[in-house]
LUMKETOR-855010 format. One line per 5 residues: number of its first residue (from 1); their letters; for each residue x, y, z of N, C-alpha, C. Coordinates in pm, 1 decimal. Layout:
N
NUM	a	X:Y:Z:X:Y:Z:X:Y:Z ~ ...
# end
This chain:
120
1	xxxxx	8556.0:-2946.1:-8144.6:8541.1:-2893.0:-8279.7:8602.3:-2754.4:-8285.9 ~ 8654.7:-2712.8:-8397.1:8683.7:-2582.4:-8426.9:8701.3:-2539.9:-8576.6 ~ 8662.8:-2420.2:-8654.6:8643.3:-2458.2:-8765.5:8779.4:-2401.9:-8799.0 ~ 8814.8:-2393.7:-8956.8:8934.7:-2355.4:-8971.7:9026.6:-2216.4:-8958.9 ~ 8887.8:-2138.6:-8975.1:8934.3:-2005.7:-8960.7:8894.6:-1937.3:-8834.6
6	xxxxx	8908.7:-2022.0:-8712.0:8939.7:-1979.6:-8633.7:8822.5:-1983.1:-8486.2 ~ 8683.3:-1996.9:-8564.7:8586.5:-1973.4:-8463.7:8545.9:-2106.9:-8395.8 ~ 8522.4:-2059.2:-8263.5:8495.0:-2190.2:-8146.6:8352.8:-2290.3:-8178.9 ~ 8332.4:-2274.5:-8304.8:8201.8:-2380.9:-8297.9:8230.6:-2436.7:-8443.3 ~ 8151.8:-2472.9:-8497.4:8102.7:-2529.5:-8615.2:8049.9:-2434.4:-8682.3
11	xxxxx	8129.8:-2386.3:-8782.1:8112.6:-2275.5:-8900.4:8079.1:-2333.3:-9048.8 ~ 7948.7:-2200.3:-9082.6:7946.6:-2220.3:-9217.6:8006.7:-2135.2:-9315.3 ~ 8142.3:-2044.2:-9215.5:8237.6:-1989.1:-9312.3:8391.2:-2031.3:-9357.7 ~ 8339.8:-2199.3:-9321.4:8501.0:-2236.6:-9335.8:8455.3:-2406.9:-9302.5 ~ 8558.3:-2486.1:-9307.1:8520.7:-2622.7:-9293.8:8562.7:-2646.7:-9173.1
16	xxxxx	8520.5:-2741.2:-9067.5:8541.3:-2742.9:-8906.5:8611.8:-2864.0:-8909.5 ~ 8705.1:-2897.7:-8820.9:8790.9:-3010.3:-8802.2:8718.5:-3110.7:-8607.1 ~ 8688.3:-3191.8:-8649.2:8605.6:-3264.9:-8573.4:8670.2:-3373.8:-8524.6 ~ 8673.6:-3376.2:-8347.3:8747.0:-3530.2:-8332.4:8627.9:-3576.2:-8217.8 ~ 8562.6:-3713.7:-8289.9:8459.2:-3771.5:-8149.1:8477.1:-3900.0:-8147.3
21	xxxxx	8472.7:-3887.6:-8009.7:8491.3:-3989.5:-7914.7:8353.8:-4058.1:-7920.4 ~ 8347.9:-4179.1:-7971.0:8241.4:-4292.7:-7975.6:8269.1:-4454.0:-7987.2 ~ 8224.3:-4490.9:-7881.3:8184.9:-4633.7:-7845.7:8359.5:-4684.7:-7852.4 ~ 8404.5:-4569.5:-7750.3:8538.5:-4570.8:-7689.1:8685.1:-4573.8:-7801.5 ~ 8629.2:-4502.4:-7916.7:8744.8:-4439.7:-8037.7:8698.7:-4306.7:-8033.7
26	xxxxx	8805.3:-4293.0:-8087.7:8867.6:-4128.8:-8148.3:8865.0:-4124.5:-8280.5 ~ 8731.1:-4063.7:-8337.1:8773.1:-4026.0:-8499.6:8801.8:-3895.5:-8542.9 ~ 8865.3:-3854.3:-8611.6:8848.8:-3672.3:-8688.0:8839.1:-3687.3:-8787.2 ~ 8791.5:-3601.3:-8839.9:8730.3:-3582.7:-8945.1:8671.4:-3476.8:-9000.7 ~ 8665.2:-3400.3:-9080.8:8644.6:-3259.0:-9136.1:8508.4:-3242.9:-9191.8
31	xxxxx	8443.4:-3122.2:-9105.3:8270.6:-3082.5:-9204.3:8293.0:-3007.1:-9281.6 ~ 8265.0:-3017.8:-9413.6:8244.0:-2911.3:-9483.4:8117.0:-2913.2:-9525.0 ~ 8062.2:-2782.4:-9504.6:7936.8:-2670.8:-9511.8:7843.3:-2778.1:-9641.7 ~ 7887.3:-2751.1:-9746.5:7862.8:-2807.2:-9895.8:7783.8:-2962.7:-9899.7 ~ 7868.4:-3014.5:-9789.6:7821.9:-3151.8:-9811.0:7702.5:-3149.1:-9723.2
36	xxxxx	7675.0:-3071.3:-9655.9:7509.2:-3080.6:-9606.2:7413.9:-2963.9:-9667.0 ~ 7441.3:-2974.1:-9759.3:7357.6:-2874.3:-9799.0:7323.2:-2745.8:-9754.7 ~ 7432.2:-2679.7:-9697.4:7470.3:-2573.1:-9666.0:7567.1:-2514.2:-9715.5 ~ 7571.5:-2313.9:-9700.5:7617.2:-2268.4:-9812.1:7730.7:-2171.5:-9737.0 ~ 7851.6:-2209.1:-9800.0:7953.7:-2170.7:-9739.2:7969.2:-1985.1:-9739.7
41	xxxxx	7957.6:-1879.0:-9667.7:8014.5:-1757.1:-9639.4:8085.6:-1755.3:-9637.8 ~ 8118.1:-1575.8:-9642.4:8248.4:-1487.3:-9565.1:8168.4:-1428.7:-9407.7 ~ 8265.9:-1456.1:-9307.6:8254.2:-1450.7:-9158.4:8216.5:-1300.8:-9160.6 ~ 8204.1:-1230.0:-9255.5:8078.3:-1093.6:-9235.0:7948.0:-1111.4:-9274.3 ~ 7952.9:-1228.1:-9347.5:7782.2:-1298.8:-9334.5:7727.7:-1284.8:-9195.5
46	xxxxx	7777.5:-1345.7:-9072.4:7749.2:-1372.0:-8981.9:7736.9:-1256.4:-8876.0 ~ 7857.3:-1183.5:-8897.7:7874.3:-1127.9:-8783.8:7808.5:-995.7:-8742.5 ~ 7754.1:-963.1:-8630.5:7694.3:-835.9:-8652.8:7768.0:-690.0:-8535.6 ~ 7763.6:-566.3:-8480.1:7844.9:-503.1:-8436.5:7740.7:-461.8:-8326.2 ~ 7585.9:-466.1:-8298.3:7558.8:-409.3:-8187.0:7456.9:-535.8:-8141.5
51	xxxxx	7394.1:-505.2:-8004.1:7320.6:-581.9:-7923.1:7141.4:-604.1:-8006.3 ~ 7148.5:-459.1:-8063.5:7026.4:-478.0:-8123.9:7013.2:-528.0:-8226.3 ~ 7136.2:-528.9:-8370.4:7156.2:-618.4:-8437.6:7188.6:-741.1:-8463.4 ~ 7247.6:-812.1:-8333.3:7243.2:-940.8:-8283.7:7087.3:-1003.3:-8209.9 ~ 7012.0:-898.7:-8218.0:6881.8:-961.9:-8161.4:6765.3:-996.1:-8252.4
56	xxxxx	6776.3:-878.6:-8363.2:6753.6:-906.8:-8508.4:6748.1:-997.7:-8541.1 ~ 6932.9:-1003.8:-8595.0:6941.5:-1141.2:-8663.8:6899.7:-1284.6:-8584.7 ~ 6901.8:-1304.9:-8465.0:6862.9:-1408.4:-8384.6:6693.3:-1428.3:-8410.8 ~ 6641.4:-1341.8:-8420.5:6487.5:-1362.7:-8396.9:6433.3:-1384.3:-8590.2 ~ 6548.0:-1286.6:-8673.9:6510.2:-1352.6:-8791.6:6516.6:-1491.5:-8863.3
61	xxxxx	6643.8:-1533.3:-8798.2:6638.3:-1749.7:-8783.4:6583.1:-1773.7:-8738.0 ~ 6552.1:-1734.9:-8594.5:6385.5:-1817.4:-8536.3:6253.2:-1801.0:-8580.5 ~ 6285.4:-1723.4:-8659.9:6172.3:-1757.1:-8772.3:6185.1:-1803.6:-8866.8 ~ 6290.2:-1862.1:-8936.9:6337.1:-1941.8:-9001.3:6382.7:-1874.3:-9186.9 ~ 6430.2:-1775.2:-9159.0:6459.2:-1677.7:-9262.7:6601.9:-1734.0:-9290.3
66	xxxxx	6571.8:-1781.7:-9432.1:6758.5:-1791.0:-9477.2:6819.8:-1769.8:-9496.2 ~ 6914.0:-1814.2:-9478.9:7078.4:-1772.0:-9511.4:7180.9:-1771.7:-9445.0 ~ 7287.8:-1743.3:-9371.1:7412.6:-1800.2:-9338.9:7401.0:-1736.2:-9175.8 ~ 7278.6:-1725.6:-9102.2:7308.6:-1730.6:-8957.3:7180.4:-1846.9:-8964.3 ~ 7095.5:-1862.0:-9088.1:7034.9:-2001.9:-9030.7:7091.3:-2105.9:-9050.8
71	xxxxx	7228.9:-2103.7:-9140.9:7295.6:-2225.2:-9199.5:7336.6:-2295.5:-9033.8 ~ 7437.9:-2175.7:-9027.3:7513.3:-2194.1:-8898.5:7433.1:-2226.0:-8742.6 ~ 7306.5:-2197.8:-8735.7:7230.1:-2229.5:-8644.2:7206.3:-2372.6:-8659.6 ~ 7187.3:-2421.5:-8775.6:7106.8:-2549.3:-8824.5:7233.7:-2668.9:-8801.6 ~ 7375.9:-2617.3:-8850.1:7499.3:-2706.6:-8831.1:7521.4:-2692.9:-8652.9
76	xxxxx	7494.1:-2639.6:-8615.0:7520.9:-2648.4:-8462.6:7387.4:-2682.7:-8370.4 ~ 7321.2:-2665.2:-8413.0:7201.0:-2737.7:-8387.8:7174.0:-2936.6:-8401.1 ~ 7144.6:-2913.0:-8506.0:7176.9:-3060.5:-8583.5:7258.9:-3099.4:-8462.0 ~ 7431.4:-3088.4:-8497.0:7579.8:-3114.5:-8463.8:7488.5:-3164.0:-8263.0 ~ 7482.4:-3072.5:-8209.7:7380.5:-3060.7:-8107.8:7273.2:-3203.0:-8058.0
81	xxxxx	7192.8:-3232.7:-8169.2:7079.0:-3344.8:-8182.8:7174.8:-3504.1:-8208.3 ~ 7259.4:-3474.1:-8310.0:7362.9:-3586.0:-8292.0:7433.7:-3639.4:-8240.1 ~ 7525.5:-3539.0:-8101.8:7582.8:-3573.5:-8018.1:7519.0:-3638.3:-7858.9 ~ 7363.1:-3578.8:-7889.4:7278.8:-3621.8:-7779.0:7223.1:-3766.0:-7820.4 ~ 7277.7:-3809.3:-7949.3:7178.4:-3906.0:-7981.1:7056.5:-3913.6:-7994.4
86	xxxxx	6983.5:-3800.3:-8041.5:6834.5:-3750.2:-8062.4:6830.1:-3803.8:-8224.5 ~ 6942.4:-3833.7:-8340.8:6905.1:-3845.4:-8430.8:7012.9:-3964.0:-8493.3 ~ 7044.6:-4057.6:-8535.6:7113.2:-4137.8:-8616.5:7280.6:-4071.8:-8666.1 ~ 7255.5:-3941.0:-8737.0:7374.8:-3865.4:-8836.0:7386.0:-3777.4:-8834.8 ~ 7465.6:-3667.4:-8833.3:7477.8:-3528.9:-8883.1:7389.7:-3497.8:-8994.5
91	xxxxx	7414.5:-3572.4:-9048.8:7280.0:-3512.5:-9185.7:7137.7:-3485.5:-9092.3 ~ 7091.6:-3592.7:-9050.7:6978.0:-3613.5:-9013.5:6952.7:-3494.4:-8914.5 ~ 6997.7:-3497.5:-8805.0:7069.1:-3361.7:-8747.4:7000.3:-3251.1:-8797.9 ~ 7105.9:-3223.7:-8889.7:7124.0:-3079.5:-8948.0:6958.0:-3055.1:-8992.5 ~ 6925.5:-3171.2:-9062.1:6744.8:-3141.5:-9145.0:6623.8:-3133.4:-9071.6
96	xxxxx	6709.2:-3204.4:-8940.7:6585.6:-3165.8:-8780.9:6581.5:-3053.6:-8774.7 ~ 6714.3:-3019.8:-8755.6:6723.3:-2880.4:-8706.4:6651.9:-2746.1:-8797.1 ~ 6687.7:-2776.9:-8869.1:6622.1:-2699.1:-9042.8:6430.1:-2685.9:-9025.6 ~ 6348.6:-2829.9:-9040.7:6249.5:-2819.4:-9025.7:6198.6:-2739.5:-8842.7 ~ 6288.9:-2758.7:-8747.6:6230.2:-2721.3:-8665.8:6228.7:-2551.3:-8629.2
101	xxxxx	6357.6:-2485.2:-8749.4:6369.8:-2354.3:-8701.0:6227.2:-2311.9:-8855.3 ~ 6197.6:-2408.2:-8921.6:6093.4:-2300.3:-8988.9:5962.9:-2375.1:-8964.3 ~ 5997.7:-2396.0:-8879.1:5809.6:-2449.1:-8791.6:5809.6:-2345.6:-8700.3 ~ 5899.1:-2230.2:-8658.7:5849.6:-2133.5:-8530.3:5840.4:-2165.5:-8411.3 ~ 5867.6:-2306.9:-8427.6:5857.9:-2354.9:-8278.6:5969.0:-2282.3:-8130.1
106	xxxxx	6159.1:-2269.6:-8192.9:6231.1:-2197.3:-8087.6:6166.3:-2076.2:-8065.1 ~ 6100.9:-1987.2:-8180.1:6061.0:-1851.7:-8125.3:5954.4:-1827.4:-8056.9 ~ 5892.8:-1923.6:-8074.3:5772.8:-1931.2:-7969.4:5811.4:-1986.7:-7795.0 ~ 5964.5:-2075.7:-7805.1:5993.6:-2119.1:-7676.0:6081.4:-2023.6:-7648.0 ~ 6146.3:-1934.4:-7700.5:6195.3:-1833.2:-7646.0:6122.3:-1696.7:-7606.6
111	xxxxx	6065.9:-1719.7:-7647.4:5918.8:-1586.3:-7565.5:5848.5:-1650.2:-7529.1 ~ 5867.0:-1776.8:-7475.5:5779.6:-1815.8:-7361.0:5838.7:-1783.6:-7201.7 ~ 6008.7:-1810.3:-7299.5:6104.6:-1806.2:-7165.0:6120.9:-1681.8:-7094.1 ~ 6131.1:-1542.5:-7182.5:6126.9:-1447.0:-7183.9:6002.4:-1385.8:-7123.7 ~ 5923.0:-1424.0:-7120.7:5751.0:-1384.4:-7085.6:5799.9:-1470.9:-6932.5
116	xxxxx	5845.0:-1597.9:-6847.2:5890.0:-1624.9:-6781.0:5978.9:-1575.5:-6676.2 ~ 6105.0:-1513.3:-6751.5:6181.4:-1461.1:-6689.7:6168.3:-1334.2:-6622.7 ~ 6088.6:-1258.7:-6690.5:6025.5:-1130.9:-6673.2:5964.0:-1128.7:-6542.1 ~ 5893.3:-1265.5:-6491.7:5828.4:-1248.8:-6385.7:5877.7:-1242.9:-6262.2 ~ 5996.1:-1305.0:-6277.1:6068.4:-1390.0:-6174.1:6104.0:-1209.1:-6046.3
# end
């Protein structure tokens, strides 16, 4: 996957060009943001300039606060649950992913990990 403007994952600031390999074909095929009910940015939505503002914004999606770093969490997430075969579709995917970042559940497994790592 790569989206169009340039970034290595699945963006919700641009539409991503997709080629997967299933049940031994090659399809591509293009995501755009819109059709899952996600809301397309500008790539300064996302981006942030220090360590502490990247920790911010990370811990404010894991709590499930919206807007275009939870979009993009939720499309790569999802994208994530679908390729493992955890869910049927990308849609389906994406709405796992959605209910599970505003259930609190990653931020609670990431300060578990963190409370973990600490010990080591």
């Amino acid at each position: 996957v790569t989206s169009n403007d340039g970034i290595d994952e699945l963006s919700v600031t641009s539409n991503s060009l997709v080629h997967e390999l299933k049940n031994k074909e090659i399809t591509s095929y293009e995501i755009v943001p819109e059709d899952y009910n996600l809301v397309k940015c500008d790539i300064e939505d996302i981006q942030v300039g220090t360590l502490e503002e990247a920790y911010l914004f990370g811990v404010e999606i894991l709590n499930g606060k919206r807007g275009p770093g939870f979009d993009m969490v939720a499309l790569n997430a999802g994208t994530a649950l679908y390729i493992s075969d955890k869910v049927e579709s990308l849609s389906e995917g994406i709405e796992r992913a959605k209910r599970e970042l505003h259930s609190g559940r990653p931020l609670l497994l990431l300060n578990k990990y963190a409370k973990f790592t600490n010990q080591l």
